[in-house]
C-alpha positions as CSV (number, residue, x, y, z in Angstrom):
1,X,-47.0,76.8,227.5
2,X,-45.0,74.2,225.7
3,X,-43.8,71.5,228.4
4,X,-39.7,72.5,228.1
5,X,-40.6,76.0,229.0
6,X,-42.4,75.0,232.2
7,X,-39.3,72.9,233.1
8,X,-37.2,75.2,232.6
9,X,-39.1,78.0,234.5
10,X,-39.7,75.7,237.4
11,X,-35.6,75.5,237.6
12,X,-35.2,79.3,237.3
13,X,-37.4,79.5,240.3
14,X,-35.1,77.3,242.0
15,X,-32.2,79.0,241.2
16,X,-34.2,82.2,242.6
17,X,-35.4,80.9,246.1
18,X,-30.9,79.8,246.0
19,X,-29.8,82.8,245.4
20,X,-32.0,84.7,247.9
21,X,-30.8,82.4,250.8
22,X,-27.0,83.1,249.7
23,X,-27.7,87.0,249.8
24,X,-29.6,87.0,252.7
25,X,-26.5,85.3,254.7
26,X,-24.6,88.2,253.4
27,X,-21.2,86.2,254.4
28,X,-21.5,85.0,257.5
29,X,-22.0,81.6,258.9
30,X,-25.7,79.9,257.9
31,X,-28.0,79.0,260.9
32,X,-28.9,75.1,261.5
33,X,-31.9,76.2,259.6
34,X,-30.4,77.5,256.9
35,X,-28.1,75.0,255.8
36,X,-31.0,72.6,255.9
37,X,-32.8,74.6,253.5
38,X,-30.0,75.2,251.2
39,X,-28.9,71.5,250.9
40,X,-32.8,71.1,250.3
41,X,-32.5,73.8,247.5
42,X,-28.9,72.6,246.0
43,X,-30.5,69.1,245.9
44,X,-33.9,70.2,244.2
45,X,-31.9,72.1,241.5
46,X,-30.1,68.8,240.8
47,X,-33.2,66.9,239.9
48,X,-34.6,70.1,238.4
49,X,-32.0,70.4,236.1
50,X,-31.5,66.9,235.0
51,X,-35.7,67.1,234.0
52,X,-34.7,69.7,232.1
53,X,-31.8,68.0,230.0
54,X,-33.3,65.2,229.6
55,X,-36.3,67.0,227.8
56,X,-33.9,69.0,225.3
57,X,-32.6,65.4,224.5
58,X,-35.7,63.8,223.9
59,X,-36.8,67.2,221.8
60,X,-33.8,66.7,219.6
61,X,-34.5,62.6,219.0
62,X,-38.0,63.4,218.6
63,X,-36.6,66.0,215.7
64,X,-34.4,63.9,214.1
65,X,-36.9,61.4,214.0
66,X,-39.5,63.4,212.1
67,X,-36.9,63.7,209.7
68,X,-36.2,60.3,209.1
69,X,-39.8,59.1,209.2
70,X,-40.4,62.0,206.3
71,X,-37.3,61.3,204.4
72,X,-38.2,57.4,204.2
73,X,-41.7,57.9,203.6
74,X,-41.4,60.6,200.9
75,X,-37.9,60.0,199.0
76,X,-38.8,60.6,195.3
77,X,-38.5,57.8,192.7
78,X,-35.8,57.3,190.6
79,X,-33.6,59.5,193.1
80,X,-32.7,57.7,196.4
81,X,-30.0,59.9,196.9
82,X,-32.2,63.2,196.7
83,X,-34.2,64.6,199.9
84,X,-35.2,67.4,198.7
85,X,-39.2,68.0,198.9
86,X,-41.8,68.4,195.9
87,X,-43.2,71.1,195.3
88,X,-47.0,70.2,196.6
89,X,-44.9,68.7,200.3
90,X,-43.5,72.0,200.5
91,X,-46.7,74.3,199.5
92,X,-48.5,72.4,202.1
93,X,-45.8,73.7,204.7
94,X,-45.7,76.7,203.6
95,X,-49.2,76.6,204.2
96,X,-48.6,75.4,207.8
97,X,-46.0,78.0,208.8
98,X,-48.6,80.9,207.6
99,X,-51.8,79.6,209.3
100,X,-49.5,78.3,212.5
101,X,-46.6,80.5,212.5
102,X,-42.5,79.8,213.0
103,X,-42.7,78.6,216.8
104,X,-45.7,76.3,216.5
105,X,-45.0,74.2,213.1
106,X,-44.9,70.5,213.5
107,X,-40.7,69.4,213.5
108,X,-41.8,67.4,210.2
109,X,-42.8,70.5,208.3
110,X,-40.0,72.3,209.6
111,X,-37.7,70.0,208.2
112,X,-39.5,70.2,204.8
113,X,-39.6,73.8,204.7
114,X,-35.9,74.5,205.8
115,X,-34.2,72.1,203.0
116,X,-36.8,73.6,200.2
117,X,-36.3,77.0,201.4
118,X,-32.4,77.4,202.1
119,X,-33.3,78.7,205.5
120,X,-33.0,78.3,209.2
121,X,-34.5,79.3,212.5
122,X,-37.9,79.7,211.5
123,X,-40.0,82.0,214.1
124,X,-42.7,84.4,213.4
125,X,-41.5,87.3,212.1
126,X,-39.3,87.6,208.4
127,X,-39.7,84.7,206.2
128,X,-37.4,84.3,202.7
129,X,-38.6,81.5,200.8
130,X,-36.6,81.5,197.6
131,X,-39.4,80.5,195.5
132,X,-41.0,82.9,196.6
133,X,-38.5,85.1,196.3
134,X,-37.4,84.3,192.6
135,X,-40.9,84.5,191.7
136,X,-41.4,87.9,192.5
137,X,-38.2,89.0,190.9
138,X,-39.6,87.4,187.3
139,X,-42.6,89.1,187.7
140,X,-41.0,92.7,188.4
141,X,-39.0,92.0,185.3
142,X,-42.2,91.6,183.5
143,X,-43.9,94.6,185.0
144,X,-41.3,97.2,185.2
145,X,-39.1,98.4,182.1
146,X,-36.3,99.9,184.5
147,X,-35.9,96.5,185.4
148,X,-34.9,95.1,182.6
149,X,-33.1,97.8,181.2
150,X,-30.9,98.3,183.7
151,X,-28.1,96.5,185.9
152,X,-29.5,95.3,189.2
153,X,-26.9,95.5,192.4
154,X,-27.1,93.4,195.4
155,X,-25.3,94.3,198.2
156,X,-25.6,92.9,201.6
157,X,-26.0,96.1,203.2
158,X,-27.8,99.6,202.9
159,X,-24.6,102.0,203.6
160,X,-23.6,104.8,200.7
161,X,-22.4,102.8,198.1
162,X,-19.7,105.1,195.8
163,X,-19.7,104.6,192.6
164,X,-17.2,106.1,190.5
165,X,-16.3,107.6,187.3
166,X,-13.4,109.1,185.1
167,X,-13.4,111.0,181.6
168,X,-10.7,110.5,179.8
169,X,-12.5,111.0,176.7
170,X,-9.9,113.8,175.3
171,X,-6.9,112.1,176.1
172,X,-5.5,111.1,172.5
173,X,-1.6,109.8,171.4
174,X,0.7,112.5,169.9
175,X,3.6,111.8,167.5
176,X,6.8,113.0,169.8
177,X,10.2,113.5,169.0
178,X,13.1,111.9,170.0
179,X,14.2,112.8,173.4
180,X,11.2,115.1,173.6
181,X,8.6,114.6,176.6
182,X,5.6,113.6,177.0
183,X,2.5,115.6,177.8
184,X,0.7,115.4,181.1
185,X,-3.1,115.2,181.4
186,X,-4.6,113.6,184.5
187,X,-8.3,112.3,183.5
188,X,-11.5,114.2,185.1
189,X,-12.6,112.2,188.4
190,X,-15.7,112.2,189.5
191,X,-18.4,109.8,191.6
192,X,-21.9,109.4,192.2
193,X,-23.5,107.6,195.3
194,X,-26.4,104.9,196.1
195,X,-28.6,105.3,198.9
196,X,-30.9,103.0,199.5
197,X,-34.6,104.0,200.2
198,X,-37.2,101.3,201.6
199,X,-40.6,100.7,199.6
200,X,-43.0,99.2,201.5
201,X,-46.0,97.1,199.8
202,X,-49.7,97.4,201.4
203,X,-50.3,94.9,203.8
204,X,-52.1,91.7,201.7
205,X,-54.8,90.2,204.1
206,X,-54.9,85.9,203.9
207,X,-58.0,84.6,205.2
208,X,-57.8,81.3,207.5
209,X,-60.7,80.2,205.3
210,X,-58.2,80.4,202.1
211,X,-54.8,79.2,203.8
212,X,-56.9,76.2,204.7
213,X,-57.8,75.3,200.9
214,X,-55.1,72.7,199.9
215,X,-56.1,73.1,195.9
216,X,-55.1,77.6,196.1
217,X,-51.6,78.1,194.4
218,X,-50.8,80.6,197.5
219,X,-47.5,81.6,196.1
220,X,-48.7,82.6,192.7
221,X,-51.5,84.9,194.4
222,X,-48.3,86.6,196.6
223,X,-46.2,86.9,194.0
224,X,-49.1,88.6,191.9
225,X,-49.8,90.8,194.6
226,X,-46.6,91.9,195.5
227,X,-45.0,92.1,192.5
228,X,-47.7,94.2,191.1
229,X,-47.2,96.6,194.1
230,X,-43.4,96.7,193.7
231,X,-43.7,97.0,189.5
232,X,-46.0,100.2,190.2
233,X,-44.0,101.7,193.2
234,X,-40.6,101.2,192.1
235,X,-40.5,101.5,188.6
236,X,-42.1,104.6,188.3
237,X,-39.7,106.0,190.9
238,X,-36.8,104.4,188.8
239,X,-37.9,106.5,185.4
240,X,-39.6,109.3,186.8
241,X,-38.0,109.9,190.5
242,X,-37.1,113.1,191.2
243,X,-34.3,112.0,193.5
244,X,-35.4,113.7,196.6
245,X,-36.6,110.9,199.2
246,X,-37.0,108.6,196.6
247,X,-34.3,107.6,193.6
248,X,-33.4,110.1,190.6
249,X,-35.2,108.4,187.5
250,X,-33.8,108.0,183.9
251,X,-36.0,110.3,182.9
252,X,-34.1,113.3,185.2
253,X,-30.3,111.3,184.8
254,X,-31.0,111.7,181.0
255,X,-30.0,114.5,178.8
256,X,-31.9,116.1,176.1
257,X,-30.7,115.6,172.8
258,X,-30.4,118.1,170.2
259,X,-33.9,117.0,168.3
260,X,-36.8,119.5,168.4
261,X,-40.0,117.5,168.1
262,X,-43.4,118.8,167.8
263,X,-45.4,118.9,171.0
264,X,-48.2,116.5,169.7
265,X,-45.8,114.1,167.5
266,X,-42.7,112.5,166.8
267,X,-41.1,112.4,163.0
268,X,-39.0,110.1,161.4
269,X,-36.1,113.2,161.6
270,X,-36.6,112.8,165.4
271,X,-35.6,109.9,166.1
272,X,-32.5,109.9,163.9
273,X,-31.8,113.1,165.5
274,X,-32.0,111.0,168.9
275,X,-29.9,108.4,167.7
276,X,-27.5,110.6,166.2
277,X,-27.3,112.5,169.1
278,X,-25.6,109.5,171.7
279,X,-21.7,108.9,171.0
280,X,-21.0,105.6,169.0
281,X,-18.9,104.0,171.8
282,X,-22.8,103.8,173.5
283,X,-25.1,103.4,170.5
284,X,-23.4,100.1,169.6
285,X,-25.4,98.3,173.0
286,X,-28.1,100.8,172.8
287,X,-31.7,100.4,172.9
288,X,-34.8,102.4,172.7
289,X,-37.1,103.2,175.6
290,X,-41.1,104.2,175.4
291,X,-44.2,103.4,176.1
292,X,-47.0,101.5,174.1
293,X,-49.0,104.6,173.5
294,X,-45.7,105.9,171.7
295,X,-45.3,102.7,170.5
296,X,-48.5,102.3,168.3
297,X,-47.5,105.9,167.2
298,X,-44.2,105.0,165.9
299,X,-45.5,102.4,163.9
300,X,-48.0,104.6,161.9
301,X,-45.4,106.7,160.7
302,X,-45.1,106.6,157.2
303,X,-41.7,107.2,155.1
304,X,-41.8,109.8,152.0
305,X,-43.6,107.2,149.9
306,X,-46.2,106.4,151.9
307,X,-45.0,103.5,153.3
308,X,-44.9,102.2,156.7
309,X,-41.4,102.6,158.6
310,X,-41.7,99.3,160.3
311,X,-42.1,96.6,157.7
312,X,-40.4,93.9,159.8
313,X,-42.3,92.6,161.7
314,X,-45.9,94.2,161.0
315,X,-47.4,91.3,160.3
316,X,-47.7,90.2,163.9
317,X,-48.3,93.7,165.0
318,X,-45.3,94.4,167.1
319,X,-42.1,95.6,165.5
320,X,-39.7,94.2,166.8
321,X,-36.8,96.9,165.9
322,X,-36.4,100.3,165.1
323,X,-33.3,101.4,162.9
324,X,-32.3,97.8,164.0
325,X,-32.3,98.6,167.4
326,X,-34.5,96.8,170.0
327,X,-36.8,98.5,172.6
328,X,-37.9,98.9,175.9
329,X,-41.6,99.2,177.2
330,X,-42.0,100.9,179.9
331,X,-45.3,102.6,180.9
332,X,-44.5,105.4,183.6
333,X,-42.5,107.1,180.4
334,X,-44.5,109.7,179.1
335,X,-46.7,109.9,176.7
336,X,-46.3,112.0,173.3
337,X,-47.1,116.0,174.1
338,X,-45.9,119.0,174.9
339,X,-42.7,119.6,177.2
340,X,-42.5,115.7,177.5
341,X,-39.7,113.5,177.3
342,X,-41.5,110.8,175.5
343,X,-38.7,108.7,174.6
344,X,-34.9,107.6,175.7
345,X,-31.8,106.1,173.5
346,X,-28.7,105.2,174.9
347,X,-26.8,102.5,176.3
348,X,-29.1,101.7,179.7
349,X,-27.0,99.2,181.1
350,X,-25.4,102.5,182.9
351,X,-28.8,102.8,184.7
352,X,-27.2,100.7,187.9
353,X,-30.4,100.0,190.2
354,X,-29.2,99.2,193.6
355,X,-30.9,96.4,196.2
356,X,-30.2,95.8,199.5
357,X,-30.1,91.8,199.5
358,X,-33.2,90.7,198.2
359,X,-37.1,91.0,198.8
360,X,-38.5,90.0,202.3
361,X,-41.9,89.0,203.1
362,X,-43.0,90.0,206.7
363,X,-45.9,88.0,208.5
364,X,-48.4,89.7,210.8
365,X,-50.0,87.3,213.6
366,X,-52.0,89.9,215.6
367,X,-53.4,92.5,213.4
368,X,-55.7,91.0,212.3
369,X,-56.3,88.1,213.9
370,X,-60.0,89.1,215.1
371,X,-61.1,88.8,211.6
372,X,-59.4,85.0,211.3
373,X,-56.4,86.4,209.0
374,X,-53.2,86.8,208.6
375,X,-51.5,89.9,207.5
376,X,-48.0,89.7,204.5
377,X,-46.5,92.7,203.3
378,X,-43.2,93.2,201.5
379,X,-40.3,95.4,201.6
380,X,-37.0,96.3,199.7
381,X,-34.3,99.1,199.7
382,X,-33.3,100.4,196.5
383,X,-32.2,103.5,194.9
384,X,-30.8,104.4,191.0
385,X,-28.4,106.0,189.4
386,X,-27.1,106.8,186.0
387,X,-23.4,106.4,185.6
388,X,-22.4,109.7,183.3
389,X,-18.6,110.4,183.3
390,X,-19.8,113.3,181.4
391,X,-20.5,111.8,177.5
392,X,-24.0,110.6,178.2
393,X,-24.8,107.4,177.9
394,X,-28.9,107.7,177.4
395,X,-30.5,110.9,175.8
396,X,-34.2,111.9,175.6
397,X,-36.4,113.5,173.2
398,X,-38.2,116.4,174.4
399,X,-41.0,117.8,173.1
400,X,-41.6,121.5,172.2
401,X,-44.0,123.2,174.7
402,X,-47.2,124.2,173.1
């Protein structure tokens, strides 16, 4: 027990025995006795409390003086005006605050932690450091297509957000006569609405042994983790969801375009059929999306003369357009066969992907603390939708059932 709390306990108790004696008088005049004892009491709650303030005071010099002593002694060169810590000062407190936890970590650490971080009131529960943070969000990029295909939304919180949409698409000028009125058309309203759905990561168990080793780049081995957990979870969800306790994936928002591929391959017609098939007003920011299985077929196709479709490129062994449009990887697509939708054109910036505020990582001090670890998991709310007034903005091509 830390020596402020047993101060301020002892006072409590005070104030206790005080109040007892009041209640027990119930109103009427105190006894000789009494009023001995609770001029006693008054006076011990004096001194009681006055131990007490004086301990907060010292607390907060002793604070302020950790941050001098570490601003002084660790101000980088060539910028006296900077207090911001390196990156190794704040790994190793970062370090601290998982092996110690929020309540226990030295005022000094704290300090260095808070400024790097952007955060306040450490205890030990949620923790948001923004490198952290930032790191995993690079990595999900990476990992998952959906990602970077579509726009990301942060909102603060996880209430229905509306989102929505008008066609107006057969509303056109007329020539009108003189004196003649105008026609009336009110445009088609509709919406759509995000939810937001939590994904949970497994829990990652951190060994005492391995918090303790000063040369182990912990936040790259979290961000790995986690964002590997979050790519799989999320992104799959995000292009193959069926929308029912989980988001509606592009694949199920999409809408089948007129082409008839076989069920074990894709032609050259096909894919101009695809492309053909999405209005212009979307094609002009369009991109492709597949994955690399149906990406080492496309590039084996061969025109009338033998040739391979993607010249550009080649050399290197990645293509890096098709009919001068760029594509998307993204594994949880699938692959090539029958009743499959195997690949998506369209303008995917329509995809809006929906996130509650940001990542969080949550620290576990007691589950498994008889094995000498800690336990980190992640979390985030998110949900998907395509934003179709009605002319689709992404098609798919769908394979002929066998």
């Amino acid at each position: 027990m830390s020596k402020l709390k047993e101060l301020r306990e002892k006072r409590a108790s005070v104030y206790t025995a005080i109040d007892e004696l009041r209640k027990s008088a119930d109103g009427r005049e105190m006894t000789a006795e009494e009023q001995t004892r609770w001029d006693t009491l008054l006076s011990d709650y004096e001194k009681a409390d006055k131990v007490v303030e004086q301990e907060e005071r010292f607390q907060e010099v002793e604070r302020r003086q950790a941050e001098q002593t570490y601003e002084s002694r660790h101000k980088p060169q060539g910028k006296e005006n900077s207090n911001q810590p390196s990156d190794e000062e704040y790994r190793t407190a970062f370090m601290e605050y998982l092996m110690r936890g929020g309540n226990e970590i030295t005022p000094e650490s704290r300090s260095i932690f808070e400024k790097r971080a952007g955060i306040t009131g450490l205890s030990g529960g949620v923790i948001v450091p923004k490198t952290l943070a930032d790191n995993i969000e690079i990595a999900l990029k990476a990992y998952g297509g959906m990602f970077e295909a579509g726009t990301i939304l942060t909102t603060s919180t996880g209430g229905d957000l509306i989102m929505p949409t008008i066609n107006d698409t057969t509303s056109k000028a007329t020539v009108v006569a003189e004196y003649n009125q105008s026609t009336k058309k009110a445009p088609s309203f509709g919406s759509e609405t995000l939810k937001a759905y939590t994904y949970r990561t497994p829990i990652v168990p951190v060994s005492q042994e391995l918090l303790q080793d000063s040369n182990f780049d912990l936040e790259s081995l979290l961000s790995g983790l986690l964002a590997e957990s979050f790519g799989r979870g999320i992104n799959e969800d995000l292009t193959v969801g069926n929308g029912t306790g989980k988001p509606k994936g592009i694949i199920n928002w999409a809408t089948a375009s007129d082409a008839a591929p076989a069920a074990a391959a894709i032609k050259l017609d096909d894919i101009i059929d695809l492309l053909k098939s999405v209005d212009s007003a979307y094609a002009r920011n369009g991109r492709f999306m597949f994955n690399r299985e149906t990406l080492w077929s496309l590039v084996k196709i061969k025109d009338t003369t033998g040739r391979y479709i993607w010249q550009e490129g080649a050399k290197d062994g990645t293509p890096p357009t098709l009919f001068g449009k760029s594509y998307i990887l993204n594994d949880d697509v699938a692959n090539i066969g029958a009743g499959n939708a195997s690949m998506l054109f369209g303008d995917f910036s329509k995809y809006k992907i929906r996130m509650v505020k940001n990542f969080r990582v949550i620290r576990l001090n007691e589950l498994l603390a008889e094995y000498l670890s800690i336990g980190l998991f992640g979390f985030a709310r998110v949900d998907g939708i395509l934003l179709d007034a009605g002319t689709h903005p992404v098609k798919k091509l769908v394979h002929a059932n066998a």
